[in-house]
C-alpha positions in Angstrom: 27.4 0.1 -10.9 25.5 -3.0 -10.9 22.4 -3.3 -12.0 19.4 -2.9 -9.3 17.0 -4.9 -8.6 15.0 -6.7 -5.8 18.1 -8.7 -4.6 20.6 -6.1 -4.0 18.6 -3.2 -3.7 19.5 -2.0 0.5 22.4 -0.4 1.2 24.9 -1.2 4.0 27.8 1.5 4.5 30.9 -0.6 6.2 32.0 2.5 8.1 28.5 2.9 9.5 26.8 -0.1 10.3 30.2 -2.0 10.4 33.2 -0.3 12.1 31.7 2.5 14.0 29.2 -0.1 15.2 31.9 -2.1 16.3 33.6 0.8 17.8 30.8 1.7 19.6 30.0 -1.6 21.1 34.1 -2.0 22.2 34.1 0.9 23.9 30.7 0.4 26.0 32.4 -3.6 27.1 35.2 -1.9 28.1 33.8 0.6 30.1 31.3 -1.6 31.8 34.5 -3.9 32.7 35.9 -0.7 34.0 32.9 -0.1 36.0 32.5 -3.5 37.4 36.7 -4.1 38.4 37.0 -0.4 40.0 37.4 -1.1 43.3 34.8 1.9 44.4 32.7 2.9 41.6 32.9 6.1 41.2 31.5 9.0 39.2 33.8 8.5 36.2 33.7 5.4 35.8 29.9 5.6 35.4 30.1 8.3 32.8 32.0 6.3 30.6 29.5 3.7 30.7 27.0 6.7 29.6 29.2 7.7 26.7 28.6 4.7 24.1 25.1 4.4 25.5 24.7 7.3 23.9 26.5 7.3 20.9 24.4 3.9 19.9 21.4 5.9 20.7 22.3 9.2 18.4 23.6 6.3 15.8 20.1 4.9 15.6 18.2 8.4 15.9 20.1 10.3 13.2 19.6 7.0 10.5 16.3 6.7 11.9 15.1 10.7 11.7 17.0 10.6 7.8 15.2 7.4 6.5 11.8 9.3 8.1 12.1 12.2 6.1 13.3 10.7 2.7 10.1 8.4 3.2 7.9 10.9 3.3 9.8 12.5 0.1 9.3 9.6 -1.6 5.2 9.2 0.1 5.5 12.5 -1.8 6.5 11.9 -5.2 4.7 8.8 -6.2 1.7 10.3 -5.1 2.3 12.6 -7.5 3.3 10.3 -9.7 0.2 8.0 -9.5 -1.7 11.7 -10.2 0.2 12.2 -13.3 -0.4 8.5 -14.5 -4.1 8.4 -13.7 -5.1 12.1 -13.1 -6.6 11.2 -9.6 -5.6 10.8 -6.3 -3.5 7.9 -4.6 -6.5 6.4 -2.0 -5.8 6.7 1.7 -5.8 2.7 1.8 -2.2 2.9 0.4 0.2 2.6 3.3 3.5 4.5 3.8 5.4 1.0 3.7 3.4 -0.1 0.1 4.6 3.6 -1.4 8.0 2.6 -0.3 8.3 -0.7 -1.9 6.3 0.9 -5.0 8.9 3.9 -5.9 10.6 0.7 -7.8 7.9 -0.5 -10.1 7.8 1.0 -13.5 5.5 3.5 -15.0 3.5 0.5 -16.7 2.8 -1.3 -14.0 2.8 0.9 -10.9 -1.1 1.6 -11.4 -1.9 -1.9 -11.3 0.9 -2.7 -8.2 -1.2 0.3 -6.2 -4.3 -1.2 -7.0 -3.3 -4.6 -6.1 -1.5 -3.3 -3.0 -5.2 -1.8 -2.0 -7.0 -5.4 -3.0 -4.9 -7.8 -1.3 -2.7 -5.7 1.4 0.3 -6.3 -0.1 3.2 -5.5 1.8 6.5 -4.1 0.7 8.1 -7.3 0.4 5.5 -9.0 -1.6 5.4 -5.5 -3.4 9.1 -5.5 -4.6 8.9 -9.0 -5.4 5.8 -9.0 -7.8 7.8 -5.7 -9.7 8.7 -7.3 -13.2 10.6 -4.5 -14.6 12.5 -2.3 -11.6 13.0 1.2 -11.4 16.2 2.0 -9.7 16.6 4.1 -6.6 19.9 5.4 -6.2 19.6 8.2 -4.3 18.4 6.3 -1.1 20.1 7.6 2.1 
């Protein structure tokens, strides 16, 4: 595996967000052109419609209840972590998003990232770019 870093650290899963997508999306054209050239429209017809409407709504709930929980996993452990390097609490002023870019800084520098998240409301961008030596996070769903 490649090294991780800043550049090529998100994930994109071609049989998720490519061909299902594009599944998804072919089936709700086709039946909204079944819809709209039925001569009366009738009950079926509009249930197809409702079928990929829903499919791209559980596709975008079940990524979106997943990457909710494994953030606040990871809100979890580098609190923890920041304890264990300082031996006192992560402030309050620390957003979810900043402890999300963080989880990549190193032990050596993630004191001084948190503090300089607090300071100058970094965000999670400007976070994961000012990380000099990254920690890799493979295990991200």
């Amino acid at each position: 595996m490649k090294q991780q870093n800043n550049g090529n650290h998100s994930r994109l899963v071609l049989g998720y967000h490519g061909i299902l997508f594009i599944i998804v999306l072919a089936l709700f054209v086709g039946a909204v052109r079944n819809l709209i050239t039925t001569e009366d429209i009738s009950y079926e017809a509009f249930l197809l419609v409702l079928i990929p409407i829903i499919l791209m709504l559980m596709m975008y709930y079940i990524r979106a209840f997943a990457l909710k929980a494994q953030d606040r996993a990871i809100r979890a452990e580098e609190k923890l972590r920041y304890f264990i390097l300082t031996g006192k609490p992560m402030s309050d002023k620390v957003t979810t998003r900043q402890i999300i870019g963080l989880r990549f800084a190193s032990d050596e520098e993630f004191v001084v990232l948190v503090d300089r998240a607090i300071k100058e409301n970094l965000s999670e961008k400007e976070i994961k770019s000012s990380i000099s030596n990254w920690k890799p996070d493979t295990y991200r769903v």
